[in-house]
KEKE-3310 file (N, C-alpha, C; in steps of 0.2 Angstrom, whole numbers, plus 5000, padded with zeros to 4 digits):
npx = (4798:4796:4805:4801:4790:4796:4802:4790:4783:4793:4793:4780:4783:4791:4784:4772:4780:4785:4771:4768:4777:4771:4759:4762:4769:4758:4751:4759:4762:4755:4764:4765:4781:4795:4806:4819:4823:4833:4832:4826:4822:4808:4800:4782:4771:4754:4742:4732:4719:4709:4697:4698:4690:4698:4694:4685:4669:4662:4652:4646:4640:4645:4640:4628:4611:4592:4588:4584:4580:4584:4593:4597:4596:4603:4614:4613:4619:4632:4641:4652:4650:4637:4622:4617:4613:4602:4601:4588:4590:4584:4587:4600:4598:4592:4600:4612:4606:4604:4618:4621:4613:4620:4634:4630:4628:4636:4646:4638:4642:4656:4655:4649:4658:4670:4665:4663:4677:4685:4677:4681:4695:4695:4691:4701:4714:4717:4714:4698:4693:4696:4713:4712:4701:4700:4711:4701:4693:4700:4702:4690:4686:4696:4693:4677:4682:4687:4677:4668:4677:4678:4664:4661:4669:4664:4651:4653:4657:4645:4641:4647:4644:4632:4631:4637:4627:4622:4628:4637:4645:4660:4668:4664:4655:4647:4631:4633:4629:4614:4613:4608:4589:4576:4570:4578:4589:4606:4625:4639:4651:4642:4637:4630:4629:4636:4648:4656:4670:4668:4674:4688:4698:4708:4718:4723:4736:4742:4759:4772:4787:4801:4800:4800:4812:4812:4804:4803:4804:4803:4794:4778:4761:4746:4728:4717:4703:4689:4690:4704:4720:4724:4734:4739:4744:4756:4755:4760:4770:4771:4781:4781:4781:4771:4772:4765:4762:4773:4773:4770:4759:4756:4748:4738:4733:4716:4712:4704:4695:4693:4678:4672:4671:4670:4675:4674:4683:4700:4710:4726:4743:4759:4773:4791:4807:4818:4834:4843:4847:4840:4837:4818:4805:4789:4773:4767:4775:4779:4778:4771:4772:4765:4773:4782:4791:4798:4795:4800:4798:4811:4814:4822:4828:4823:4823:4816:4801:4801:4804:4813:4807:4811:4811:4816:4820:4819:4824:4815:4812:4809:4792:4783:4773:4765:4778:4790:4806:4820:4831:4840:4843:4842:4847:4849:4842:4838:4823:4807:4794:4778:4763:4752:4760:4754:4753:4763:4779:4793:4806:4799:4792:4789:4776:4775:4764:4758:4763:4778:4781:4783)
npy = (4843:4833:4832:4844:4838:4829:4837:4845:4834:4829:4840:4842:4828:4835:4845:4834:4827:4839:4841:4830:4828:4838:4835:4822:4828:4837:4826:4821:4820:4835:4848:4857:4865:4871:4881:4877:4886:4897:4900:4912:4903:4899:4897:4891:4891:4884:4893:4896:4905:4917:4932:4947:4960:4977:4983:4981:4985:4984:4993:5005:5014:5029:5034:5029:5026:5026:5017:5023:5028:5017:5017:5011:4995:4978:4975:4986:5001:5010:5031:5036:5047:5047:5047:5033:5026:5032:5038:5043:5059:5069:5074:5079:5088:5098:5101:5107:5117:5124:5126:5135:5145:5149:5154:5162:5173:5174:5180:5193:5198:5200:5210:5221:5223:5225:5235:5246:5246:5252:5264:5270:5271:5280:5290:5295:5289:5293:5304:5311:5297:5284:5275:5261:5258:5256:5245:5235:5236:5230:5218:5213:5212:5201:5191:5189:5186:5174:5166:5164:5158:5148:5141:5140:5130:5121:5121:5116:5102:5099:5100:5089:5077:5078:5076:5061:5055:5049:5039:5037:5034:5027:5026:5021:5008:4993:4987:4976:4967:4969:4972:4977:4984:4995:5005:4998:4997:5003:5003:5010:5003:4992:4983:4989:4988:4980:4985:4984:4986:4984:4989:4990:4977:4964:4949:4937:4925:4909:4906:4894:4893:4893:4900:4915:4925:4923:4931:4944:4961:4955:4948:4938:4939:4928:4930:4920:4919:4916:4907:4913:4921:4933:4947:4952:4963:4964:4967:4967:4958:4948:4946:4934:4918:4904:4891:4878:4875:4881:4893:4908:4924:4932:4947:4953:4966:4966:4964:4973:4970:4956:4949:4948:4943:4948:4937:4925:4912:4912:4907:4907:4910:4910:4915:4915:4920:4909:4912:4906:4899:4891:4877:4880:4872:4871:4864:4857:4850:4840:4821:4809:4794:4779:4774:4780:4788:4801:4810:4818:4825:4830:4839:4838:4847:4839:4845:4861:4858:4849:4840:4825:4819:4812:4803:4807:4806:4814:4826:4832:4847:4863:4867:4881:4893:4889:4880:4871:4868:4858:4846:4839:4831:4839:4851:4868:4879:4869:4861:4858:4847:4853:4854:4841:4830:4817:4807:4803:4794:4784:4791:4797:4807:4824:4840:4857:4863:4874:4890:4892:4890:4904)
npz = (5208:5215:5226:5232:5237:5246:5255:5262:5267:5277:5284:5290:5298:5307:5313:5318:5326:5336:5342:5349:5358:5366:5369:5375:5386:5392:5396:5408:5425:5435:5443:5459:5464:5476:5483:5493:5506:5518:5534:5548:5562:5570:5585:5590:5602:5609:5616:5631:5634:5648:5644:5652:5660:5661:5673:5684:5696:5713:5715:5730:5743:5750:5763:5776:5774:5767:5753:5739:5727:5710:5699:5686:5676:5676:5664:5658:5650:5654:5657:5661:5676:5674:5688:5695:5707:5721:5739:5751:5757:5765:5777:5776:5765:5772:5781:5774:5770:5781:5786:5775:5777:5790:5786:5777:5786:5794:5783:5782:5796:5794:5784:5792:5800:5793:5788:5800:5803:5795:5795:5808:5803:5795:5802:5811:5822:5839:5836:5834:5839:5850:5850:5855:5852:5837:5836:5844:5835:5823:5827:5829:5815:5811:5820:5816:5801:5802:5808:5796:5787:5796:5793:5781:5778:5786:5778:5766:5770:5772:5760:5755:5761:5757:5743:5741:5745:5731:5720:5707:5691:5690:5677:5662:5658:5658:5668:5677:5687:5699:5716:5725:5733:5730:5746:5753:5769:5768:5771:5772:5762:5758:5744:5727:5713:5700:5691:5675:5663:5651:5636:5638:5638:5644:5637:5644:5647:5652:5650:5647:5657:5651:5641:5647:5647:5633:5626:5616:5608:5592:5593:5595:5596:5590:5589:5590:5578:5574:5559:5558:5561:5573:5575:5592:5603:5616:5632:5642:5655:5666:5682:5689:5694:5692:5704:5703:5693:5684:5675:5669:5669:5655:5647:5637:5627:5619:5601:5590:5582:5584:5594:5608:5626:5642:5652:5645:5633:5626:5613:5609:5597:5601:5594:5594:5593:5590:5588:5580:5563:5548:5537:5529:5524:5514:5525:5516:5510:5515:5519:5525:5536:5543:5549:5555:5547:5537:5522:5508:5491:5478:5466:5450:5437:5419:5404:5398:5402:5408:5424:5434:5449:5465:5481:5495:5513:5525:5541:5555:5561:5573:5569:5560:5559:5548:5540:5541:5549:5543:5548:5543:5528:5516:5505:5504:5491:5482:5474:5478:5480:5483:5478:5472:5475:5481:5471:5467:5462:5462:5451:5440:5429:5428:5425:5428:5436:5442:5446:5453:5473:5484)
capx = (4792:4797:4811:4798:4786:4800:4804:4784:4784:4799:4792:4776:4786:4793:4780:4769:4785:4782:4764:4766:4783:4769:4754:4766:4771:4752:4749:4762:4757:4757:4766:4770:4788:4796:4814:4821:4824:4838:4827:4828:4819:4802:4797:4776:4768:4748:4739:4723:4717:4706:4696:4697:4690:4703:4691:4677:4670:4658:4650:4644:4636:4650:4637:4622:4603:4586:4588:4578:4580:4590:4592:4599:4596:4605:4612:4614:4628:4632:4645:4658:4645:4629:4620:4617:4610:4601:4601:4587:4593:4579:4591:4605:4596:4589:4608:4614:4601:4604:4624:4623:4612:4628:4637:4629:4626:4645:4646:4632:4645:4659:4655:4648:4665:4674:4664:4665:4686:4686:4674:4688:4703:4693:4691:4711:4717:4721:4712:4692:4695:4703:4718:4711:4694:4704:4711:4696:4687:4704:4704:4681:4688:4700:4686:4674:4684:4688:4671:4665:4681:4674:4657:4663:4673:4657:4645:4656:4659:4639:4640:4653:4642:4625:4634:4638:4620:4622:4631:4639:4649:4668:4668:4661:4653:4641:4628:4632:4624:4610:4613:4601:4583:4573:4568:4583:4594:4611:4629:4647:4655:4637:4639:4624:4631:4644:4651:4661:4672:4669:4679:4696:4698:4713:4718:4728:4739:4750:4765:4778:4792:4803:4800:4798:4818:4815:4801:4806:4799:4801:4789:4769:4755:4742:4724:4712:4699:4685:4698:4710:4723:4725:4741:4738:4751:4756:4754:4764:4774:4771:4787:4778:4781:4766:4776:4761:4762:4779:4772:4769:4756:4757:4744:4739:4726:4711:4714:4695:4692:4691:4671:4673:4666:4673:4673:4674:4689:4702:4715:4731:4748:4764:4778:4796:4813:4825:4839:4844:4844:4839:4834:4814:4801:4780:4772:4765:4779:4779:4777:4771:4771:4762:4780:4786:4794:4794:4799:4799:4800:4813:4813:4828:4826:4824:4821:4815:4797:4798:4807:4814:4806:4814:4810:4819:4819:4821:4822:4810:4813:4801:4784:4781:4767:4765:4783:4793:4811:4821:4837:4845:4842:4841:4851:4848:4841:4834:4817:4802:4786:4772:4758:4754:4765:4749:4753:4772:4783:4799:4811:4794:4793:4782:4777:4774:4757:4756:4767:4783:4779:4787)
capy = (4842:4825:4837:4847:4835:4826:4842:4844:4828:4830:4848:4837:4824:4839:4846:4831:4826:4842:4840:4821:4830:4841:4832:4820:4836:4836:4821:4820:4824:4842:4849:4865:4867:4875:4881:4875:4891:4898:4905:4912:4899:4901:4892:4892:4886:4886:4896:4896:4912:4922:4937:4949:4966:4979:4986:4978:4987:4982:5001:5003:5020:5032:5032:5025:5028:5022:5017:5029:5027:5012:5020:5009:4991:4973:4976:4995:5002:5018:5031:5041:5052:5045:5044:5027:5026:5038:5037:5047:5064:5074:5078:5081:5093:5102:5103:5108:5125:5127:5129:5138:5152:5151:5154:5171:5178:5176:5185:5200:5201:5203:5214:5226:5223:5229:5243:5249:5246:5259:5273:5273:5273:5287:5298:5295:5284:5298:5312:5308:5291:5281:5269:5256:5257:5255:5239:5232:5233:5228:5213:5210:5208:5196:5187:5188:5181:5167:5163:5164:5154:5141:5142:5139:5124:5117:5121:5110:5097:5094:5098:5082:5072:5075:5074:5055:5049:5049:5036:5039:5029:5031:5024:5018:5003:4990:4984:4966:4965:4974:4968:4980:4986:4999:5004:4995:5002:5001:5005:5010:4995:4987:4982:4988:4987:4978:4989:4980:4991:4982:4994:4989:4971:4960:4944:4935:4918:4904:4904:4891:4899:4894:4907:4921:4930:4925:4935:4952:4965:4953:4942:4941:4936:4930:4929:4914:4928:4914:4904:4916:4923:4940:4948:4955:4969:4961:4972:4966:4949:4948:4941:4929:4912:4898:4884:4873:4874:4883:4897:4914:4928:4936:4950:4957:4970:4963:4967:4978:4964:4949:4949:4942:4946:4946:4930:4922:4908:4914:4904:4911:4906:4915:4913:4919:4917:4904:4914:4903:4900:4882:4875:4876:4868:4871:4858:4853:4847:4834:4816:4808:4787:4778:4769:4788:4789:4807:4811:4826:4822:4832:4840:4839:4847:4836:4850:4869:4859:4841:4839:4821:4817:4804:4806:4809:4803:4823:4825:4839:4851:4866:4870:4887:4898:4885:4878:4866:4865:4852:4848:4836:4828:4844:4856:4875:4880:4864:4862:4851:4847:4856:4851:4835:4825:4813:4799:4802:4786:4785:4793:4798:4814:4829:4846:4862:4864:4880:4894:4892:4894:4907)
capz = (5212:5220:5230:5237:5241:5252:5259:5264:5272:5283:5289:5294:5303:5312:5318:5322:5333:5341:5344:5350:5362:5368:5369:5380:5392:5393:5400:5413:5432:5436:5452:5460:5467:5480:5484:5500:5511:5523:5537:5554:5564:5575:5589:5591:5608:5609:5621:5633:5641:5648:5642:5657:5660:5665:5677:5688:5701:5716:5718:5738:5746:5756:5768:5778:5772:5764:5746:5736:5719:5708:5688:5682:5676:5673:5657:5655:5649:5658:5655:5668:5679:5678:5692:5698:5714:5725:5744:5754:5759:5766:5783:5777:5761:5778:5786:5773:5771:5788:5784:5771:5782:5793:5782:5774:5794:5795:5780:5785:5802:5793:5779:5796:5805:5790:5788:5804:5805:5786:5797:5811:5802:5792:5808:5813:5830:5843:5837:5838:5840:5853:5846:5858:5848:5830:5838:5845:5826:5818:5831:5827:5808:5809:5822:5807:5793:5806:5808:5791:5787:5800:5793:5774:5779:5788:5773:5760:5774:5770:5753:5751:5763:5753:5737:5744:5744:5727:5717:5700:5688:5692:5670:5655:5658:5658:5676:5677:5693:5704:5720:5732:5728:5733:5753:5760:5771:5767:5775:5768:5760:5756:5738:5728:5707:5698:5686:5671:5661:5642:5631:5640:5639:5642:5636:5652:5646:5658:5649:5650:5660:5648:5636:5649:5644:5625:5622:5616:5602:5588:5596:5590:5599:5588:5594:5585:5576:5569:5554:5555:5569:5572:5580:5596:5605:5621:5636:5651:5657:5674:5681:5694:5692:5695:5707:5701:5685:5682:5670:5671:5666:5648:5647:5629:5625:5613:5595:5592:5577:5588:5595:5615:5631:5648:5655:5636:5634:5622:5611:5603:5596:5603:5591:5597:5588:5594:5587:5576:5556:5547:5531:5529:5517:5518:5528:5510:5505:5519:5517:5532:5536:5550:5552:5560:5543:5535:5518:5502:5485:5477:5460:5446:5428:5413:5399:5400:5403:5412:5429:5437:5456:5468:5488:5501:5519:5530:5548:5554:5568:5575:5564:5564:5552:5537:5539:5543:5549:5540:5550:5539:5522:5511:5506:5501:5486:5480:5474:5482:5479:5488:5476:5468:5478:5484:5465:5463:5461:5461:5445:5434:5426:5430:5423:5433:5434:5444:5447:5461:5478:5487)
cpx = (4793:4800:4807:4791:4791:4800:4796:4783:4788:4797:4786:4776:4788:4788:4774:4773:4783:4776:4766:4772:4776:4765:4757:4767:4763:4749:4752:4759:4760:4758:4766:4775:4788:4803:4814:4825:4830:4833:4827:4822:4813:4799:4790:4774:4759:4745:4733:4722:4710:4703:4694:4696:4695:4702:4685:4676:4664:4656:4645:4643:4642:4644:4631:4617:4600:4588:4583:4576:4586:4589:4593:4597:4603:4608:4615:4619:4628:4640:4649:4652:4640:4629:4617:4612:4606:4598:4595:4590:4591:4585:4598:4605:4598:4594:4612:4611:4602:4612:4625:4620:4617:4632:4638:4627:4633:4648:4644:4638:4651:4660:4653:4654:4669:4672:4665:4674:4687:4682:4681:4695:4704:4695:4699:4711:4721:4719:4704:4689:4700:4706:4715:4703:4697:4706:4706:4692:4691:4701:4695:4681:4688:4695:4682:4676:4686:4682:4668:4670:4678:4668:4658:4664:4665:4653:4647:4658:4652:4637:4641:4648:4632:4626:4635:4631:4618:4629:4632:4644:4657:4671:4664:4663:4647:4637:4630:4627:4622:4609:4606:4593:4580:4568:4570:4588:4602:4618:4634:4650:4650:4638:4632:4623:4637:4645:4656:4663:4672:4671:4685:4696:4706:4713:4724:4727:4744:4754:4770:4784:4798:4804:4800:4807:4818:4809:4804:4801:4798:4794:4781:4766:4748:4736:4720:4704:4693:4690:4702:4712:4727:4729:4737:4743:4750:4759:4758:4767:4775:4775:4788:4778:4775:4773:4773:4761:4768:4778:4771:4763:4759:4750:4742:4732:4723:4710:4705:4694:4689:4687:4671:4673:4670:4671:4677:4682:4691:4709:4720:4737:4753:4770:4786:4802:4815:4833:4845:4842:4845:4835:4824:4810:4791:4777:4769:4768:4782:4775:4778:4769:4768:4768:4783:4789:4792:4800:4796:4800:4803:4815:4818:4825:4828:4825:4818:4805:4796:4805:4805:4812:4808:4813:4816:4817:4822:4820:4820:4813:4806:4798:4782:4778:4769:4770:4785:4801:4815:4830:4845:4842:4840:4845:4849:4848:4839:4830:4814:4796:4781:4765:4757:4759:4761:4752:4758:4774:4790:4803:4805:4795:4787:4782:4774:4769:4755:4765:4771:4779:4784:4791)
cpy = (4837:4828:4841:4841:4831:4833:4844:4840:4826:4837:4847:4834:4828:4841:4840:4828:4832:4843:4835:4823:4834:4836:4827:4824:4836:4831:4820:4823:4831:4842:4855:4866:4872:4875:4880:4882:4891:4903:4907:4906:4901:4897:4891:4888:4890:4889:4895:4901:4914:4930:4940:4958:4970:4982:4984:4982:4986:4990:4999:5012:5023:5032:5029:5029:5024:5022:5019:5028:5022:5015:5017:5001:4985:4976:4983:4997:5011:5023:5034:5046:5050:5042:5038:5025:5031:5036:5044:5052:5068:5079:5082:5087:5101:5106:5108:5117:5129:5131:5134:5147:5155:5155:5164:5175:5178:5181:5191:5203:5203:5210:5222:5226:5229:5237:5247:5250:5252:5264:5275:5275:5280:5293:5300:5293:5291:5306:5313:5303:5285:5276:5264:5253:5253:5250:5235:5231:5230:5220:5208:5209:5202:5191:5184:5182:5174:5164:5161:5158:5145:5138:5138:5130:5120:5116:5116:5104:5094:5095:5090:5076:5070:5073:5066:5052:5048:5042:5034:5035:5032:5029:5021:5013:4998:4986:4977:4963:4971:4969:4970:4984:4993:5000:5001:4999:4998:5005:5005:5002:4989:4986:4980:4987:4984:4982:4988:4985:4985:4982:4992:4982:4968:4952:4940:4928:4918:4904:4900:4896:4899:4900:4913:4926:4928:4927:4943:4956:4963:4947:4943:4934:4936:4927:4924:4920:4925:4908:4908:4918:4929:4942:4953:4959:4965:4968:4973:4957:4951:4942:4936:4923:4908:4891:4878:4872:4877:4887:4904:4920:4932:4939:4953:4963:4966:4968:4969:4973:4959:4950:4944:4949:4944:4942:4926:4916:4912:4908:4910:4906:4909:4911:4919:4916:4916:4907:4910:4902:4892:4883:4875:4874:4869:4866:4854:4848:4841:4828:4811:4800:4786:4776:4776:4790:4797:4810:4818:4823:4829:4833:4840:4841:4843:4841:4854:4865:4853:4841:4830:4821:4811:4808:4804:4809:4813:4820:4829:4840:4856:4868:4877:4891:4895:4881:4875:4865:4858:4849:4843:4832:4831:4847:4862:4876:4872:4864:4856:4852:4849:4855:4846:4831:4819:4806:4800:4794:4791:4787:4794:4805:4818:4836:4850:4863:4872:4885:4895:4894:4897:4913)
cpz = (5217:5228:5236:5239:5247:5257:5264:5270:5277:5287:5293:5299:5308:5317:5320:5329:5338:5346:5350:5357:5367:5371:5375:5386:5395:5398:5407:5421:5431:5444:5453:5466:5471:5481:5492:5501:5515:5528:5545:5556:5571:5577:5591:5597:5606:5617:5624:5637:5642:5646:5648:5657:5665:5672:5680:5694:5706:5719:5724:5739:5750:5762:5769:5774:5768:5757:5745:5729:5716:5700:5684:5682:5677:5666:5654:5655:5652:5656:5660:5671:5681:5686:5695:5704:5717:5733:5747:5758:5761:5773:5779:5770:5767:5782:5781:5769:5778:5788:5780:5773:5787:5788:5778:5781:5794:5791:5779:5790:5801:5789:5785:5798:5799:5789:5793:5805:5799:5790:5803:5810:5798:5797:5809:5821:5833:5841:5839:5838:5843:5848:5848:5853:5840:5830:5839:5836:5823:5819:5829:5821:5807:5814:5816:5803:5797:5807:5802:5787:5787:5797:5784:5775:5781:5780:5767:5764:5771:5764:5750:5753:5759:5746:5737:5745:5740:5724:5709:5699:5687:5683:5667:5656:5656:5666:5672:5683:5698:5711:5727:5728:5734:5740:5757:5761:5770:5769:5771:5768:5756:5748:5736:5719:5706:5693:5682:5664:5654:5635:5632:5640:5638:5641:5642:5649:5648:5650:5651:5652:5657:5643:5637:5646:5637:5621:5622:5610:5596:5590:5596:5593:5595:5592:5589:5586:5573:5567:5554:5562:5568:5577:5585:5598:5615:5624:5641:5651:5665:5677:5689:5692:5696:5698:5704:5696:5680:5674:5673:5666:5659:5649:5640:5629:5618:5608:5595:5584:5581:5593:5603:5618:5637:5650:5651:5636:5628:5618:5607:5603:5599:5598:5593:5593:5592:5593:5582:5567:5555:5539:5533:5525:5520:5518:5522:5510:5512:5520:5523:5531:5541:5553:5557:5552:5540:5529:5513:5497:5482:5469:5454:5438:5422:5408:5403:5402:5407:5420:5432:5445:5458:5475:5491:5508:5521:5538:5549:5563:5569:5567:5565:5556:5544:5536:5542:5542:5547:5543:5548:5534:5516:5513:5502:5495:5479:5480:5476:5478:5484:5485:5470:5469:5481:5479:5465:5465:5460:5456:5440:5433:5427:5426:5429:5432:5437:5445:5454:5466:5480:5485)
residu = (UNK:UNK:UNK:UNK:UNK:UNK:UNK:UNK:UNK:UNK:UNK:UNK:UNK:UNK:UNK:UNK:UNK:UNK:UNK:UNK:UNK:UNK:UNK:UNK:UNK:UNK:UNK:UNK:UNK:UNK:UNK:UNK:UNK:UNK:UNK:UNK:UNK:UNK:UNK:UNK:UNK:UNK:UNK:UNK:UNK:UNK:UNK:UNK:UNK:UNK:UNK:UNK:UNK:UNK:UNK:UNK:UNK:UNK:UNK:UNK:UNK:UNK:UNK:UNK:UNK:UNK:UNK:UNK:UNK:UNK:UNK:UNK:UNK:UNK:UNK:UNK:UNK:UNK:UNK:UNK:UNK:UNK:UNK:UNK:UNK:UNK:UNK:UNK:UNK:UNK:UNK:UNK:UNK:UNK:UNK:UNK:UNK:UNK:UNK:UNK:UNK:UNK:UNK:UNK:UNK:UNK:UNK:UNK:UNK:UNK:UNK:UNK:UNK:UNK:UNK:UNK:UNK:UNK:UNK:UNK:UNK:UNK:UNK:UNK:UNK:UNK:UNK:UNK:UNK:UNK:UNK:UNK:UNK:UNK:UNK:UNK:UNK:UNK:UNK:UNK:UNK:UNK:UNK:UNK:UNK:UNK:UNK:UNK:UNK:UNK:UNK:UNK:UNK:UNK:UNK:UNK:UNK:UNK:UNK:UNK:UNK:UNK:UNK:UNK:UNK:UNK:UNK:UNK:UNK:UNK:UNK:UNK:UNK:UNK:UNK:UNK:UNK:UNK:UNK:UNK:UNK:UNK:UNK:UNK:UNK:UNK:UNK:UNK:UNK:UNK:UNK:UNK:UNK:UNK:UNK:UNK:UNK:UNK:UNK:UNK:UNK:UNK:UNK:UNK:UNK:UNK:UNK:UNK:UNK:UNK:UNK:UNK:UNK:UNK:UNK:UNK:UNK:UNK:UNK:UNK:UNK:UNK:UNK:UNK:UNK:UNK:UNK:UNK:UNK:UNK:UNK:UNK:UNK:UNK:UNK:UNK:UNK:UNK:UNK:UNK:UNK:UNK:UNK:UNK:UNK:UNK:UNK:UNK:UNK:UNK:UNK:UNK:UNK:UNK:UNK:UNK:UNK:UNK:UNK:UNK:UNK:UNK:UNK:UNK:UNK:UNK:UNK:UNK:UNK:UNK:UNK:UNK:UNK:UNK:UNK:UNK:UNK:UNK:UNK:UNK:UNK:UNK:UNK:UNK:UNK:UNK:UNK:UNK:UNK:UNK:UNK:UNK:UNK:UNK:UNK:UNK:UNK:UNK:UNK:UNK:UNK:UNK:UNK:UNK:UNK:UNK:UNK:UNK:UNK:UNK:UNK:UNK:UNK:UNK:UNK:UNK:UNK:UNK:UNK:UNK:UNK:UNK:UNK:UNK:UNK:UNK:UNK:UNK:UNK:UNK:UNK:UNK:UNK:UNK:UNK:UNK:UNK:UNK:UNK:UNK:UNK:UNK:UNK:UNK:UNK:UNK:UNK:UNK:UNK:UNK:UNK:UNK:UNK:UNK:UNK:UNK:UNK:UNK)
# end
């Protein structure tokens, strides 16, 4: 009996050891770790552009006359065709009734010309029909279809020119501006609508001219979308350098997420690889001094549940999407602290509070 109550009592002690081993794990700060990386490395610059339409157009009358009718407002969104404008056209309606009667007289003169040339070739040249006659009609054809020719050409000369009193949208846009009003006279060139293409928008940013040969197609332009930044597809690298400011145009099309309006300021990131690979670690896990000082706190395993922290002084290189090059005072495959790194000290013990990052 004695035997088995020691034996009881020692199976107690075990397991309140375990408890109080636990209970201890418990208490200790919780962290969550990170493996130090081997990583190609990416250099980010910040952007400031413009939001520009691909197409503005100052629309003006091909020719002279009274404005007649304005259809459109400030504002209105119009699509390829509409008519827009309307210029007084009463003469040139008038010219063009007049041509079009040319037109069918020349075709009356020919259609007799022909017939008569088909009743002579009927009868036969040289028997009750001079040859000289057979010629002369052949020769009152070919007249004919020259005039009628002539007449044609005329009649679509004022088609094209009344057609022109008319002013339609060369695309889908929107009126920014109504410059002329109704009952003014206005002359080719006069500029009477602004016409703002809204659908096509680009985003146009100075780039350092530095970076103009190290962008290529792994290179991501993102566009700031609200709190978040969305990749844009860059369009063009216009390879004009600014003397004054020693950058150059980068043109992108606007992702159809990102809510902006011709004019509108734009911000983005442009991230490009340096070609290059390096140790890096996420900005978490950096440990900043007012002295310049900049350290990490690096994680060693005690047991399957407790790890030793001690910091470490790093030297940081480029920041790029969360990260931080580390160019000397880590080495590969080492773990860090990226969370609950705020109360550590020196040589104390921590548990994992959360699940690895990375």
């Amino acid at each position: 009996m004695g035997t088995l109550i020691k034996s009881l009592h020692g199976v107690l002690l075990f397991l309140c050891g375990l408890f109080s081993l636990s209970t201890a794990a418990q208490d200790l700060p919780g962290v969550q770790l990170e493996t130090v990386s081997s990583e190609n490395i990416i250099e980010e610059v910040t952007l400031n552009g413009t939001v520009n339409a691909l197409r503005v157009s100052g629309l003006s009358a091909a020719v002279a006359g009274l404005l007649e009718a304005v259809r459109v407002e400030t504002g209105d969104r119009v699509s390829r065709g509409d008519v827009l404008v309307e210029l007084d056209d009463e003469m040139v309606t008038w010219e063009l009734a007049a041509a079009r009667a040319d037109e069918e007289e020349a075709r009356s003169r020919l259609d007799e010309a022909q017939r008569r040339l088909r009743e002579a070739r009927s009868v036969g040249a040289g028997r009750n029909i001079a040859a000289t006659e057979v010629s002369a009609r052949e020769s009152e054809v070919a007249a004919s279809e020259a005039a009628l020719a002539r007449l044609e050409a005329v009649r679509r000369q004022v088609e094209v020119r009344a057609d022109r009193h008319r002013v339609t949208a060369p695309f889908d846009g929107v009126v920014s501006q109504r410059s002329r009003d109704i009952g003014e006279w206005v002359t080719p060139g006069d500029q009477l609508l602004t016409l703002v293409d809204t659908d096509n928008l680009r985003l146009d940013f100075r780039v350092p001219q530095s970076f103009y040969k190290r962008i290529d197609d792994n290179s991501r332009l993102l566009v700031q979308n609200g709190q978040e930044l969305t990749r844009a597809t860059i369009d063009v690298l216009v390879p004009v350098n600014d003397p004054r400011s020693r950058t150059f145009l980068l043109r992108a099309i606007k992702p159809d997420s990102v809510k902006l309006l011709p004019g509108m300021s734009s911000q983005a990131v442009l991230r490009v690889t340096t070609g290059e690979r390096g140790l890096t670690v996420s900005r978490d896990a950096i440990n900043r001094y007012p002295e310049g000082r900049t350290t990490v706190w690096i994680a060693e395993p005690e047991d399957e549940t407790t790890w030793t922290v001690s910091e470490k002084r790093v030297r940081l290189g480029t920041a790029f999407e969360g990260r931080v090059e580390v160019t000397s005072g880590l080495e590969a495959d080492q773990r860090v602290v990226v969370r609950g790194n705020e109360s550590l000290s020196e040589g104390i013990s921590v548990r994992i509070a959360e699940r690895e990052s990375r």
